[in-house]
Structure formats: structure tokens, C-alpha cells
VEXKOLPA-788569 format. One line per field, with one value per residue: residue in one letter; x negated, y, z of N, C-alpha, C in turn; residue number from 1. Coordinates in pm, 1 decimal. Example, Ala and Ser with C-alpha at 12.3 -4.5 7.8 and 13.67 -1.06 7.14 Angstrom:
<sites>
nulum: c(A_S)
n.xx: c(-1319.0_-1285.0)
n.yy: c(-569.0_-225.0)
n.zz: c(780.0_708.0)
ca.xx: c(-1230.0_-1367.0)
ca.yy: c(-450.0_-106.0)
ca.zz: c(780.0_714.0)
c.xx: c(-1320.0_-1290.0)
c.yy: c(-330.0_3.0)
c.zz: c(780.0_787.0)
lumgu: c(1_2)
</sites>
This chain:
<sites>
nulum: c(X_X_X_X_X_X_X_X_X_X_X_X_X_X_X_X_X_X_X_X_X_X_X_X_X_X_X_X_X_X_X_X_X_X_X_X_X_X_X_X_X_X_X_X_X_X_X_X_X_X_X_X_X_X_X_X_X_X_X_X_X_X_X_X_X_X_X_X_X_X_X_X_X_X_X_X_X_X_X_X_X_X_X_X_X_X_X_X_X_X_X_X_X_X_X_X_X_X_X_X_X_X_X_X_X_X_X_X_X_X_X_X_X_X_X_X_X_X_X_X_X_X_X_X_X_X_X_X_X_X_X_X_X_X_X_X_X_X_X_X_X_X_X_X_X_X_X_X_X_X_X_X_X_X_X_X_X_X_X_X_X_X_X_X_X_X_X_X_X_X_X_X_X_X_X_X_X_X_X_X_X_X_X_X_X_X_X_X_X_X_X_X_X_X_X_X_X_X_X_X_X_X_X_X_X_X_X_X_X_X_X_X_X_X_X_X_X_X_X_X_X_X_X_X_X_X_X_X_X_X_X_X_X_X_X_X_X_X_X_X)
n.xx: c(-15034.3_-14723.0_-14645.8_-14550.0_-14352.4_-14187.2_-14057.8_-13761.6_-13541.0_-13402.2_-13245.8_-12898.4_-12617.8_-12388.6_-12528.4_-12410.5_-12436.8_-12690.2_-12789.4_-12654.3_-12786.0_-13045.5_-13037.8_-12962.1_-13222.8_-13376.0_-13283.8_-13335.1_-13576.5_-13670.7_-13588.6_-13760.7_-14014.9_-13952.7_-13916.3_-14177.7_-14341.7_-14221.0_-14293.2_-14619.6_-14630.9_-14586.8_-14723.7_-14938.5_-14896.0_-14858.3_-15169.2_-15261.2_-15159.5_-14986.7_-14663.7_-14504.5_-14470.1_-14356.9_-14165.2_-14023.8_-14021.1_-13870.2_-13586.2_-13544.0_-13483.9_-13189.2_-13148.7_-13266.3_-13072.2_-12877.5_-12880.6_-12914.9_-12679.4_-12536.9_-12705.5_-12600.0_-12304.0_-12304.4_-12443.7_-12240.7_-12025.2_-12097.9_-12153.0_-11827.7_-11747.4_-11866.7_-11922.2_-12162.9_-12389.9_-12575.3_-12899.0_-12866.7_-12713.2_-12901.4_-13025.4_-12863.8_-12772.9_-13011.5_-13144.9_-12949.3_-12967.8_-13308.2_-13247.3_-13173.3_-13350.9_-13549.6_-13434.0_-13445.8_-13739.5_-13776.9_-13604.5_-13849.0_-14047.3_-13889.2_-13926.2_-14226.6_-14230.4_-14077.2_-14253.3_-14468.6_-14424.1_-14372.8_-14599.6_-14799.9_-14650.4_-14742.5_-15027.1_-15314.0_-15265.4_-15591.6_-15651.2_-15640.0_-15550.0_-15681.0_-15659.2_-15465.5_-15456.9_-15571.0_-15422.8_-15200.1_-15273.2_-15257.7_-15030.6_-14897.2_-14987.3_-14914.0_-14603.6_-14699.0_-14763.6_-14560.0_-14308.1_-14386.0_-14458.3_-14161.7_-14088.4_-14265.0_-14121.4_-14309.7_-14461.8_-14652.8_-14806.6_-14610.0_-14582.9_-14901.0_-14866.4_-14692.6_-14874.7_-15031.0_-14956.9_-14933.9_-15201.0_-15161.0_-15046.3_-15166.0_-15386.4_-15197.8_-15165.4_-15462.5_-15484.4_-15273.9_-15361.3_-15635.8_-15495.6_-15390.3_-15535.7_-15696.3_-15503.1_-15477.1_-15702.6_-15692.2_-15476.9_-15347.2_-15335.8_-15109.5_-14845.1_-14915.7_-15040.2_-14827.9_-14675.7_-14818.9_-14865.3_-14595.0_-14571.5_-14759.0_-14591.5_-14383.5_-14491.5_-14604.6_-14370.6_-14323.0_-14472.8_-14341.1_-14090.6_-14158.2_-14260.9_-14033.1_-13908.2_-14083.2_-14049.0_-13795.7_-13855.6_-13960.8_-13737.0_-13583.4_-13777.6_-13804.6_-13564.3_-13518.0_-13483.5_-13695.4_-13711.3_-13779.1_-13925.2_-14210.9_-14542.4_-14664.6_-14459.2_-14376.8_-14595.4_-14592.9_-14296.5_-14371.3_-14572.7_-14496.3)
n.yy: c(12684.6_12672.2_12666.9_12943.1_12893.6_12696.4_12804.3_12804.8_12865.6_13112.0_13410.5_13439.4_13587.8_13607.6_13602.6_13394.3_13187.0_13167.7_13106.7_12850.2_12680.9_12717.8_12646.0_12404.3_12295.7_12320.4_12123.8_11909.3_11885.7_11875.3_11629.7_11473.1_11512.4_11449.8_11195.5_11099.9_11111.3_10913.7_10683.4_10710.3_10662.6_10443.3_10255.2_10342.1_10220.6_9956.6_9881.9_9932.5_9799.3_9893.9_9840.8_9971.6_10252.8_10122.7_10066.0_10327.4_10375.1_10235.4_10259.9_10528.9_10583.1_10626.6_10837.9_10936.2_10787.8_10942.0_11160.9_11200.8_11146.2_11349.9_11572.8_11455.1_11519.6_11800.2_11882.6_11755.7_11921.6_12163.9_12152.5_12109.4_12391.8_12569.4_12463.5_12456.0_12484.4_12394.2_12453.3_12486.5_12270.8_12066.6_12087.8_12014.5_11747.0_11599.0_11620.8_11523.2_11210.6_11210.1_11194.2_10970.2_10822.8_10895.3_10815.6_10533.7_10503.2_10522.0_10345.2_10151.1_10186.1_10158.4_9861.5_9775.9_9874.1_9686.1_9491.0_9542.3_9509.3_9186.2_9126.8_9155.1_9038.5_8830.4_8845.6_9003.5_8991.2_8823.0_8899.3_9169.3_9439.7_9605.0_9735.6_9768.1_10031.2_10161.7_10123.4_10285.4_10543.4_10611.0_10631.2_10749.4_11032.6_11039.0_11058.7_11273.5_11495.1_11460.7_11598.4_11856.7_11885.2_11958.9_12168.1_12323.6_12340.8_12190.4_12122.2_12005.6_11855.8_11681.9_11489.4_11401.8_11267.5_11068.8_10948.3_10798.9_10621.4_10348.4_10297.8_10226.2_10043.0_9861.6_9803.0_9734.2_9413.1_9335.6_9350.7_9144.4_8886.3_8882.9_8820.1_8579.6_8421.9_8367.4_8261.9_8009.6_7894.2_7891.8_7741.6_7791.5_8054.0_8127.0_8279.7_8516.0_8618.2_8624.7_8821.6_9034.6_9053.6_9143.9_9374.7_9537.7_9534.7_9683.7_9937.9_9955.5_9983.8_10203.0_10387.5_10383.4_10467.9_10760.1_10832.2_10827.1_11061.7_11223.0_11244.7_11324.7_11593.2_11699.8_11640.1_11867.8_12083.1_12085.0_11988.4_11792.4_11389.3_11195.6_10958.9_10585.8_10662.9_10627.7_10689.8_10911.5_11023.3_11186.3_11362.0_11467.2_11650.6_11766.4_11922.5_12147.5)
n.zz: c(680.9_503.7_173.6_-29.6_-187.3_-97.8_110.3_135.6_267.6_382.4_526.5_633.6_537.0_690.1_1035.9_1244.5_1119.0_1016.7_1340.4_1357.5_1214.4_1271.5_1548.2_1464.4_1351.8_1539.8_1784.7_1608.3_1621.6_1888.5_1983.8_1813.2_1925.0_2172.5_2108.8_1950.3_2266.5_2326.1_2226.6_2226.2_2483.1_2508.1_2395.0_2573.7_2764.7_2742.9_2670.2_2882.4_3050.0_3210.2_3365.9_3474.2_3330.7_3122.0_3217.6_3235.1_2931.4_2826.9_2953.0_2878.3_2664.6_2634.3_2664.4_2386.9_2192.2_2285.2_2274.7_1951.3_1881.9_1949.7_1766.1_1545.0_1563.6_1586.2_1330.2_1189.0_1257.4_1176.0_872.1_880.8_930.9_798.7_533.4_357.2_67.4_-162.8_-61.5_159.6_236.4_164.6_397.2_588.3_561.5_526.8_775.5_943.2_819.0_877.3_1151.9_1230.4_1155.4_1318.3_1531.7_1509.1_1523.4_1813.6_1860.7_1827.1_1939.6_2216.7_2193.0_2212.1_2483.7_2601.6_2527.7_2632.7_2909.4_2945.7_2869.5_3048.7_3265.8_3190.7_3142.7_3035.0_2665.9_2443.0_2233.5_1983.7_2133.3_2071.1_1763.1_1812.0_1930.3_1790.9_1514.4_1686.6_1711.4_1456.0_1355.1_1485.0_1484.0_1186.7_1242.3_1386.4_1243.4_1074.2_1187.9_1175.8_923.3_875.7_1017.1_955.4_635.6_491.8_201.0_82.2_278.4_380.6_143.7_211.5_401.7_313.7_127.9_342.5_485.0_248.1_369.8_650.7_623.1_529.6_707.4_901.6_766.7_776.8_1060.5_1136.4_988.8_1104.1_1422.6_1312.9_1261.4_1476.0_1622.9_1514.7_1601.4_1891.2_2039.9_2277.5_2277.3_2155.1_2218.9_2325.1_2144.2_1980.9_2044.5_2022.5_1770.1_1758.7_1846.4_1677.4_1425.4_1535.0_1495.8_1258.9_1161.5_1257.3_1078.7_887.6_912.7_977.1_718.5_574.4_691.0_590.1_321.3_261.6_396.4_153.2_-11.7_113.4_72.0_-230.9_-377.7_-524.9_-488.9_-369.1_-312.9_-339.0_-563.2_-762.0_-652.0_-809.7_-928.3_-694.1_-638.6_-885.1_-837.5_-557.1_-695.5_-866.5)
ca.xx: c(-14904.2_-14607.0_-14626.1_-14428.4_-14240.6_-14120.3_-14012.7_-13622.1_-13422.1_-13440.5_-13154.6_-12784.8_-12504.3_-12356.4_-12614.0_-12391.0_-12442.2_-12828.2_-12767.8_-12623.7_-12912.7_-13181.9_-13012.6_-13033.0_-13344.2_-13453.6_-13267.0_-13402.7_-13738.8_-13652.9_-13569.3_-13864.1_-14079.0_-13895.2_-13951.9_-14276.7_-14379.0_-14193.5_-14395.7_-14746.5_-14613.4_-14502.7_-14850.6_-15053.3_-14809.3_-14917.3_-15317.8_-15323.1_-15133.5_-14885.2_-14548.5_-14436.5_-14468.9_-14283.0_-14014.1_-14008.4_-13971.8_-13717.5_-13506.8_-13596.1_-13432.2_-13058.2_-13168.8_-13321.5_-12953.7_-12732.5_-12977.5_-12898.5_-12539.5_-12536.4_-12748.1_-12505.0_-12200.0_-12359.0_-12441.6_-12109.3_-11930.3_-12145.4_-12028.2_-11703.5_-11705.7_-11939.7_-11876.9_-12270.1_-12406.0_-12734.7_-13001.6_-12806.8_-12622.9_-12960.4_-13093.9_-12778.5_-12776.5_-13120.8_-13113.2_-12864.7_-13083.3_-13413.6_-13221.8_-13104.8_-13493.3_-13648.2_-13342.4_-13503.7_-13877.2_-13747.4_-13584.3_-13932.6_-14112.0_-13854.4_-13979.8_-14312.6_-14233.2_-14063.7_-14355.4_-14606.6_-14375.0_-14385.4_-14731.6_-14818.8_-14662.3_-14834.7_-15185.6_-15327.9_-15350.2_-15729.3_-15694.0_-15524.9_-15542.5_-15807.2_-15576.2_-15298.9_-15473.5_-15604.2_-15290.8_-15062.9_-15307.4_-15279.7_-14870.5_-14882.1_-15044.1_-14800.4_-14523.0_-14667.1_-14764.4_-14412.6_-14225.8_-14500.0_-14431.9_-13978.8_-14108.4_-14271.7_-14068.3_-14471.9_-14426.8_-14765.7_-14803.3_-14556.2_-14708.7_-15021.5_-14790.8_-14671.3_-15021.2_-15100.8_-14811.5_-15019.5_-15336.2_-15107.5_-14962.7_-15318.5_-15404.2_-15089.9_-15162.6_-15535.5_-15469.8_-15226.1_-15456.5_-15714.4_-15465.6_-15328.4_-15677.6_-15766.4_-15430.7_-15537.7_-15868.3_-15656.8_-15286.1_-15288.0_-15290.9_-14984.7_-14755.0_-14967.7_-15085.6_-14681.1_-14626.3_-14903.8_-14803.3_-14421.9_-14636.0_-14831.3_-14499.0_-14322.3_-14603.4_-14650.2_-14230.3_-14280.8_-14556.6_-14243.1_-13991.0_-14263.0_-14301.1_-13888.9_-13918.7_-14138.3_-13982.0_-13665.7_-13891.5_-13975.4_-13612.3_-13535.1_-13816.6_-13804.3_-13440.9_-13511.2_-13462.0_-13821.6_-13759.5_-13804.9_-13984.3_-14344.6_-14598.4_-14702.2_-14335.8_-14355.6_-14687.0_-14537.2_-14268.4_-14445.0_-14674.3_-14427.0)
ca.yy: c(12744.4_12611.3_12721.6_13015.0_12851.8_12616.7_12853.3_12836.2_12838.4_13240.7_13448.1_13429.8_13682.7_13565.0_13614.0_13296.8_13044.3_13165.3_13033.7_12744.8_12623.6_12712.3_12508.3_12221.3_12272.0_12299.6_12032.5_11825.8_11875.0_11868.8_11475.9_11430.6_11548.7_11286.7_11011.2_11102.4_11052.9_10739.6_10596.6_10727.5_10614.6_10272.6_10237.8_10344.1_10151.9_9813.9_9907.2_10031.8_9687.4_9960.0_9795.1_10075.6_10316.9_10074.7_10077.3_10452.1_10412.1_10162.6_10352.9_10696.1_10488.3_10572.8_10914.8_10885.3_10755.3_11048.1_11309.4_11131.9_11170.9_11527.1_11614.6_11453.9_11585.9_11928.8_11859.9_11762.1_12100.1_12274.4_12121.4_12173.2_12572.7_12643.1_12431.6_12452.4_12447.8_12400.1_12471.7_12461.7_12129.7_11958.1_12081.6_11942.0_11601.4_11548.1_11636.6_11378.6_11149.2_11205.9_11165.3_10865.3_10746.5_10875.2_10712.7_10370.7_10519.8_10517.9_10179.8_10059.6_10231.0_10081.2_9731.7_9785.0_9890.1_9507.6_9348.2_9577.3_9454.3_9085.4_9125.1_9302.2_8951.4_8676.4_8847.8_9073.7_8897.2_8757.5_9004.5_9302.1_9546.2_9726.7_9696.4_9854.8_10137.6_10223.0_10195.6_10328.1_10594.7_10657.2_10606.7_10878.0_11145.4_11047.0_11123.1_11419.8_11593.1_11439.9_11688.4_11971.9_11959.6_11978.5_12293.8_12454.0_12285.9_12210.8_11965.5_11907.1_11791.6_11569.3_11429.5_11372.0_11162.1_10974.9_10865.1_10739.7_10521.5_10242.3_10263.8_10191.2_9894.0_9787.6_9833.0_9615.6_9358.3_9295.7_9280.4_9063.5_8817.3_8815.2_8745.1_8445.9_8318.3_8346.4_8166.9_7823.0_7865.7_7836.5_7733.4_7815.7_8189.3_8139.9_8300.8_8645.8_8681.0_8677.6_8958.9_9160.2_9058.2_9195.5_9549.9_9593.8_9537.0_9830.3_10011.1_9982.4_10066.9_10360.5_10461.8_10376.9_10594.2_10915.6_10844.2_10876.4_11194.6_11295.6_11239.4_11404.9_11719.8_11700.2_11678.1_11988.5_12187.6_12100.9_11967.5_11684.3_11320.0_11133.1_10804.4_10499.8_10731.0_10593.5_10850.2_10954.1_11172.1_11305.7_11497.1_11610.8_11724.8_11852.8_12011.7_12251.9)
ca.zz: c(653.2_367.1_59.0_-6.7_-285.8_-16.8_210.9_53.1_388.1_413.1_578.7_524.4_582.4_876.7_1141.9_1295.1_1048.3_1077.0_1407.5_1371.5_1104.9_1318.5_1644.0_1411.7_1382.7_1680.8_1826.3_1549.8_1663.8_2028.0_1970.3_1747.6_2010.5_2282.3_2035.8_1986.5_2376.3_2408.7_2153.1_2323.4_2655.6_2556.9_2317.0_2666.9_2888.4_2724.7_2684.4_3038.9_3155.4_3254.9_3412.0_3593.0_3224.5_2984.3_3173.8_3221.3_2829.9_2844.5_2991.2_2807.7_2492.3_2613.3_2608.0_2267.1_2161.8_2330.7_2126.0_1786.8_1899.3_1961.4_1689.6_1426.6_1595.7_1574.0_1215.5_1134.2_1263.5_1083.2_747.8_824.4_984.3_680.0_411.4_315.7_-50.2_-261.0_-3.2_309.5_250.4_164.2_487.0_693.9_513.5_558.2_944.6_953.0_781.0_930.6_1312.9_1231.9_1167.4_1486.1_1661.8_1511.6_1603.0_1971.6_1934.8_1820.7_2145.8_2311.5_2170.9_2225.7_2612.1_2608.7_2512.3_2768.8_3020.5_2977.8_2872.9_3174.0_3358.9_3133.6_3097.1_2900.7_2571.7_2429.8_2124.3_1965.0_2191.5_1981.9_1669.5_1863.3_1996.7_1647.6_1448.4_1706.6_1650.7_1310.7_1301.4_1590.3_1424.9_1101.8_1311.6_1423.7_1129.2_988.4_1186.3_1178.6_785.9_878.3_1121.3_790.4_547.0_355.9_88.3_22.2_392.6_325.1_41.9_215.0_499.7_233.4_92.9_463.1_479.8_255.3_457.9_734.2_601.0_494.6_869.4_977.8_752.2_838.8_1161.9_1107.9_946.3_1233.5_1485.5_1302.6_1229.5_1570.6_1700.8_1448.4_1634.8_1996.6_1992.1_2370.9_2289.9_2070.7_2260.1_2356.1_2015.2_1924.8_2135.2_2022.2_1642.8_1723.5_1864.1_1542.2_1328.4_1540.9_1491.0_1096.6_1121.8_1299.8_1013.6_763.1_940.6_930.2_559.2_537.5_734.1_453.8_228.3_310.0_360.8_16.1_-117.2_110.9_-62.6_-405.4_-451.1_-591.3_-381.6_-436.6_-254.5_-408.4_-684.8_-769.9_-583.1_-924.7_-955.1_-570.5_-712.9_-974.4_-783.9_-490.4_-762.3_-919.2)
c.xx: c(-14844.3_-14646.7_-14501.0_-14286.7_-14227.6_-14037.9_-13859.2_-13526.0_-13445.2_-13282.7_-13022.0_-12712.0_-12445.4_-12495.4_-12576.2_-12394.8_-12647.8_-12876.5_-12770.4_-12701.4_-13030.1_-13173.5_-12992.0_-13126.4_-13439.9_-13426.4_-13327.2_-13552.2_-13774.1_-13683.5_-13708.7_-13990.9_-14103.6_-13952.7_-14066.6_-14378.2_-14321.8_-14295.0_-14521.3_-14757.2_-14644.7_-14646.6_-14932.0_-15002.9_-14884.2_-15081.3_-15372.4_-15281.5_-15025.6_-14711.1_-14418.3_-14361.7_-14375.6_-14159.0_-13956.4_-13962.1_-13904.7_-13625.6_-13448.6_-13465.4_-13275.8_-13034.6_-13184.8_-13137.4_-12825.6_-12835.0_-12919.2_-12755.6_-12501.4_-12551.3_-12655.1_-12404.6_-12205.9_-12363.1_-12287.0_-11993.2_-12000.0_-12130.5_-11889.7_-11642.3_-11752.7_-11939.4_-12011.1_-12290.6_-12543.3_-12841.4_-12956.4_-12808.2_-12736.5_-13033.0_-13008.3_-12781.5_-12892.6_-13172.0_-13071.3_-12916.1_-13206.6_-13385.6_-13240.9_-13261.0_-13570.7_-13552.0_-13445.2_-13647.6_-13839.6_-13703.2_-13730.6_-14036.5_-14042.0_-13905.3_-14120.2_-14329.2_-14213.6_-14167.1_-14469.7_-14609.9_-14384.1_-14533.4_-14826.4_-14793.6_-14696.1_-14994.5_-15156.6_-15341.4_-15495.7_-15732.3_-15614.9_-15513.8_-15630.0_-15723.8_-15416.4_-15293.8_-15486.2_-15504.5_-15220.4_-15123.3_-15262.5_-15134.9_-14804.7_-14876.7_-14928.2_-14668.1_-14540.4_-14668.0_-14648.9_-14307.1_-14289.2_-14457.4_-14242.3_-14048.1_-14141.8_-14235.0_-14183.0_-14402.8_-14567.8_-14791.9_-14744.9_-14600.9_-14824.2_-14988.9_-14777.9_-14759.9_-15039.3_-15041.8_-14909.1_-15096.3_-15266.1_-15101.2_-15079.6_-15395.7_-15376.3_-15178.1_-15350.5_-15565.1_-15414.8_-15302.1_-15528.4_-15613.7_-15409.4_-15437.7_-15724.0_-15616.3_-15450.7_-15611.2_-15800.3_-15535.4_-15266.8_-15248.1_-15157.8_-14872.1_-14767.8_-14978.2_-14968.1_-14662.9_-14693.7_-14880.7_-14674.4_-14520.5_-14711.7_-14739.2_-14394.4_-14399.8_-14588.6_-14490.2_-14202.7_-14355.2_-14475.8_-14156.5_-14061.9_-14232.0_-14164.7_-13847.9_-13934.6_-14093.2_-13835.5_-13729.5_-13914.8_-13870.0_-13591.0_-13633.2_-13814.9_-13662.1_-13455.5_-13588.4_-13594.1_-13819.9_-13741.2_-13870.4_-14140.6_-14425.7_-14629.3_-14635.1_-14282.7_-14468.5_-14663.1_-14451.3_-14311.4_-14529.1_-14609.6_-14500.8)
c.yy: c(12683.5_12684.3_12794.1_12989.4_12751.0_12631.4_12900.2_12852.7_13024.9_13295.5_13441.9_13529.1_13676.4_13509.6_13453.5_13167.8_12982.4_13061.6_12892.0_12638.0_12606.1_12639.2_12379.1_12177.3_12209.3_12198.1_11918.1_11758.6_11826.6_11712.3_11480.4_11436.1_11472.0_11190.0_11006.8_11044.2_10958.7_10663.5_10598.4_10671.3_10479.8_10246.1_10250.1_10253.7_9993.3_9774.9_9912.7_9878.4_9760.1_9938.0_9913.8_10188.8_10277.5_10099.2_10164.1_10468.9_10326.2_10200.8_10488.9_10647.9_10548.4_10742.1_10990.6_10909.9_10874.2_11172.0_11285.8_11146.1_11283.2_11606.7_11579.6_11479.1_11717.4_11929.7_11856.8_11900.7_12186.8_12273.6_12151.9_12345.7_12615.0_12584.3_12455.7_12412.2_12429.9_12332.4_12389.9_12311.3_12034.1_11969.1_12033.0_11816.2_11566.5_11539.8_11484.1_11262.7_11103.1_11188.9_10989.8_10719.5_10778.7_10833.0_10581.4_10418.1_10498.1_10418.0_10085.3_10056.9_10120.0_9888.5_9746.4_9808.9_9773.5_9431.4_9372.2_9500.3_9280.4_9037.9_9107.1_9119.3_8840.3_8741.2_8917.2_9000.6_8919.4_8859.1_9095.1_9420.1_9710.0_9781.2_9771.4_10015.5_10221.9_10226.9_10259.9_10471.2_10725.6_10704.2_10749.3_11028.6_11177.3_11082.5_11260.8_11506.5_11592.3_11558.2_11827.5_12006.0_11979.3_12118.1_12410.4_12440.9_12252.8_12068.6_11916.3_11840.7_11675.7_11503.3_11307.4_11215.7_11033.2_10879.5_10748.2_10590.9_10367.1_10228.0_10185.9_10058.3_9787.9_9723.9_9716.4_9465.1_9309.5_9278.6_9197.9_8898.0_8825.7_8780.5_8565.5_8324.9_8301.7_8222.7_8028.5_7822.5_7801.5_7823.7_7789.6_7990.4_8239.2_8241.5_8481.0_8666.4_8742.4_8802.4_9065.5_9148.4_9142.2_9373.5_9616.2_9602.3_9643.4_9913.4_10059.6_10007.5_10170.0_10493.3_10457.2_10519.8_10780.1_10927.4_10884.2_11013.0_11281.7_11384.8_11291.1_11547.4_11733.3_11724.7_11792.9_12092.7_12225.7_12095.9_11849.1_11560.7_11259.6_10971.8_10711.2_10563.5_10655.2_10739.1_10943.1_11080.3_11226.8_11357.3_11562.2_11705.9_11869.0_12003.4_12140.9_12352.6)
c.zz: c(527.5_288.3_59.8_-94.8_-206.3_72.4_134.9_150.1_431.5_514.2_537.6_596.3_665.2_924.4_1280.4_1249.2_1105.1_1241.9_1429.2_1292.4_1190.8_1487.3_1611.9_1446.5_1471.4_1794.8_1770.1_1628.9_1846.3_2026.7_1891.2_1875.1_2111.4_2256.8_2009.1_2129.0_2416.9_2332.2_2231.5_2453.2_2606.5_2489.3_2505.9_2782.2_2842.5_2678.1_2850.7_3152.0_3260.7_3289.0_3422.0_3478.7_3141.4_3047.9_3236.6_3052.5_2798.6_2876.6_2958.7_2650.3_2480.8_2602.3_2468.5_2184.5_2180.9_2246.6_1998.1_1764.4_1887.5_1897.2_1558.6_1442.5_1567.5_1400.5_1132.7_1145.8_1193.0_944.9_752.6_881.3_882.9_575.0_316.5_172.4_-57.9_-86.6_165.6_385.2_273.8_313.2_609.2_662.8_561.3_718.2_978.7_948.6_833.9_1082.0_1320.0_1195.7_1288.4_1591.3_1655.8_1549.3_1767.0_2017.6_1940.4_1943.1_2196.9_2288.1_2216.9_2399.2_2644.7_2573.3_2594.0_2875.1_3061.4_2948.1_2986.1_3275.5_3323.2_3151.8_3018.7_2771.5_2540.3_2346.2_2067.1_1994.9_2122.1_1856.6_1717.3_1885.4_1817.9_1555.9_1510.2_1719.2_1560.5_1315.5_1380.3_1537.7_1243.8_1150.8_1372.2_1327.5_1021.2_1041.3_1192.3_1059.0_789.2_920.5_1017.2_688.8_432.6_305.8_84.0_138.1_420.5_254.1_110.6_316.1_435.7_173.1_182.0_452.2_417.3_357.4_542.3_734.6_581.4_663.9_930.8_940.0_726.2_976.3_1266.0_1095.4_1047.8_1343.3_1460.7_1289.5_1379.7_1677.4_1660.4_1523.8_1802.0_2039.9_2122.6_2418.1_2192.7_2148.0_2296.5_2264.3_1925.2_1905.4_2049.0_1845.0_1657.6_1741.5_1730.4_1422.8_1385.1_1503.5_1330.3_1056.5_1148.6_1162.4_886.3_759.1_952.6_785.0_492.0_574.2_607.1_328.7_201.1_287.7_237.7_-80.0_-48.8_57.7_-153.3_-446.9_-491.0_-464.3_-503.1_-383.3_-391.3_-532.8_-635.4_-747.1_-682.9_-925.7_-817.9_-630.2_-814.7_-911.1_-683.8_-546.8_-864.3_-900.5)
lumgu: c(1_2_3_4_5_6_7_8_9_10_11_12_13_14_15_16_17_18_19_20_21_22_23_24_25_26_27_28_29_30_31_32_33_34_35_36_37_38_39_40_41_42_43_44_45_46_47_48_49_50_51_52_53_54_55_56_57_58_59_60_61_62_63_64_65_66_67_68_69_70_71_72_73_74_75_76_77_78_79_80_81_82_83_84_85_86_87_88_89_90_91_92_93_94_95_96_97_98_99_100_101_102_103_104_105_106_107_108_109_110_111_112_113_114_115_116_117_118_119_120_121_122_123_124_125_126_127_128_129_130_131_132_133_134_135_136_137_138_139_140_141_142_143_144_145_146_147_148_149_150_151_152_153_154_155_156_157_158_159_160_161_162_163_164_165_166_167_168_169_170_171_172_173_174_175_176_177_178_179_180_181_182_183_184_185_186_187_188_189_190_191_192_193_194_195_196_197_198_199_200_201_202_203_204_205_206_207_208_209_210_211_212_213_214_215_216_217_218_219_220_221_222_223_224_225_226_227_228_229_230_231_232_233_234_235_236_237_238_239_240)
</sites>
């Protein structure tokens, strides 16, 4: 459960604004949810050698796009019927904000479904696949527990998202390094190893756009915007 000094989004006097805050919400999450299983799809679609899957989430993408639409149209009437302050405002801005990153999580699925697919009609590639399963993983579970901490507005949850975020990148960029060492070793897998290089760089962007999630939850708990802040002054924050 959030910390109760996090829990700042309490009731307001119109019973219709209440409303109209908590169908953010919940639309928010609705889409998060979407973009979530395109990712998982399009990750099992190109493990599985899955044709038929990717471009079930190829398609899912235009979906993806009319959510992100809806949700900041919605957003926007609600700034101007209510004219939102302090608390409110940071929790409509940041909406806004945080859509506009699991739109790009859903374009990166959708990349990752493009490369199952032509995967899928060259061959499986020689290596990677292990490396895919295991970050897309990790980046998964950062996305989920990214909107798990919006749902309870937890900061320290956030936080902890935020930590991951290196590992991630640590992740990317060793298995990075073995594919390139293994393409010197045989130039004729140059072309699969690409592919499965472009899947591990959506991958370690989808474990970016979680960490922006985050980080958003963090300014609507505390108030105060932590990006580009050294992690040092999100624990302080957080740690109020």
C-alpha cells in the first residue's frame, strides 16, 4: 500500500469533478494495460517465431494511437470546465505526459512485432533470443509496477523503478557487446543479429519510458519535478 503522506488526491466538492479525475484515471490505466500486452505479445510473437501474433500487434498500434487521443482530449476539457490547481493540475499534466510515453511504448512493440515478422521469414536468428526474453522481462515488470505505483500514487515504488532503469541499460549494453562480437566472428549473420540488436534497443526504451512514468508519479506525490535530478535528490524527495 502508498504511503499515506502520498495519498494527496482525496475528495473534492463537486462529486463531478471527482468524476472526471478518476475517468482519467482509469482511462489512463486502461491504455497502460493495452500497451502493456502489445509489448508481451510482440516479445512472445518473435521467441515463439510467431507471424500470425506480431501482426496481431501491428495492428493493435492504431489502437494504441486513438487511446492517446482520447485520453488527452479528455484531459484537456477537464482543464478548461475546472480550471484545476496545486494537486489537481499536477495530476492532469502529468496524465498528459505519462500518455504520451506509453503511446511511444506501443510504437516500440510495434517495432519489435516488425522485426518478429521478418525474422519469422529469414530464420530465427543464431543468437539473442535469450537476451530478449530476459530483458523484455525485466522492462515488463518495470512497466508494470510503473503503473501499479500511478494506481497508488507510491513514491517509493517509483523510486525503486527508477533504480532499475540502470541495470537495464547495463543489460542492453552487454548484450549488445556479445552480439557484435559474435557478428566479427561470422559476417553472414550480419543481418539477423541487426534485427535482434534493433529488439534489445526497443526494449531498453521501453525500460526508459517506465522510468518517465516514474518519475512523473513522484512529482504528483511530492510536488516537486525530479527528472534530470541526480537519484541522490529523488530520495530525498521521495524521503520526506
Amino acid at each position: 500500500m502508498p504511503n499515506r503522506k502520498d495519498d494527496v488526491y482525496g475528495d473534492h466538492i463537486s462529486g463531478k469533478f471527482n468524476d472526471e479525475l478518476n475517468e482519467l484515471k482509469t482511462q489512463f490505466l486502461n491504455m497502460g494495460g493495452m500497451v502493456e500486452s502489445q509489448v508481451e505479445q510482440a516479445i512472445q510473437s518473435l521467441v515463439d517465431s510467431d507471424g500470425q501474433l506480431a501482426e496481431k500487434v501491428r495492428l493493435g498500434d492504431k489502437l494504441v494511437d486513438k487511446m492517446e487521443m482520447d485520453l488527452d482530449e479528455e484531459a484537456i476539457l477537464v482543464i478548461a470546465r475546472r480550471q484545476p490547481t496545486a494537486r489537481d493540475l499536477r495530476l492532469v499534466i502529468s496524465v498528459i505526459k505519462m500518455v504520451a510515453d506509453l503511446e511511444r511504448v506501443g510504437d516500440e512493440a510495434k517495432k519489435i512485432a516488425k522485426m518478429a515478422i521478418k525474422l519469422t521469414e529469414e530464420g530465427q536468428a543464431p543468437r539473442g533470443y535469450v537476451e530478449i526474453r530476459h530483458i523484455g522481462t525485466h522492462v515488463l515488470s518495470m512497466l508494470h509496477d510503473a503503473l501499479d505505483a500511478f494506481a497508488r500514487l507510491d513514491s517509493e515504488q517509483a523510486l525503486r523503478i527508477m533504480k532499475e532503469d540502470k541495470q537495464v541499460d547495463e543489460e542492453y549494453q552487454a548484450a549488445a557487446r556479445a552480439l557484435l562480437t559474435f557478428m566479427m566472428e561470422d559476417t553472414r549473420n550480419i543481418t539477423r543479429c541487426m534485427m535482434v540488436m534493433w529488439v534489445l534497443r526497443a526494449l531498453e526504451r521501453i525500460g526508459d519510458h517506465a522510468c518517465n512514468i516514474a518519475e512523473h508519479v513522484i512529482f504528483m506525490a511530492k510536488g516537486e519535478d525530479i527528472r534530470h535530478s541526480p537519484m541522490e535528490e529523488a530520495e530525498r524527495v521521495v524521503g520526506r
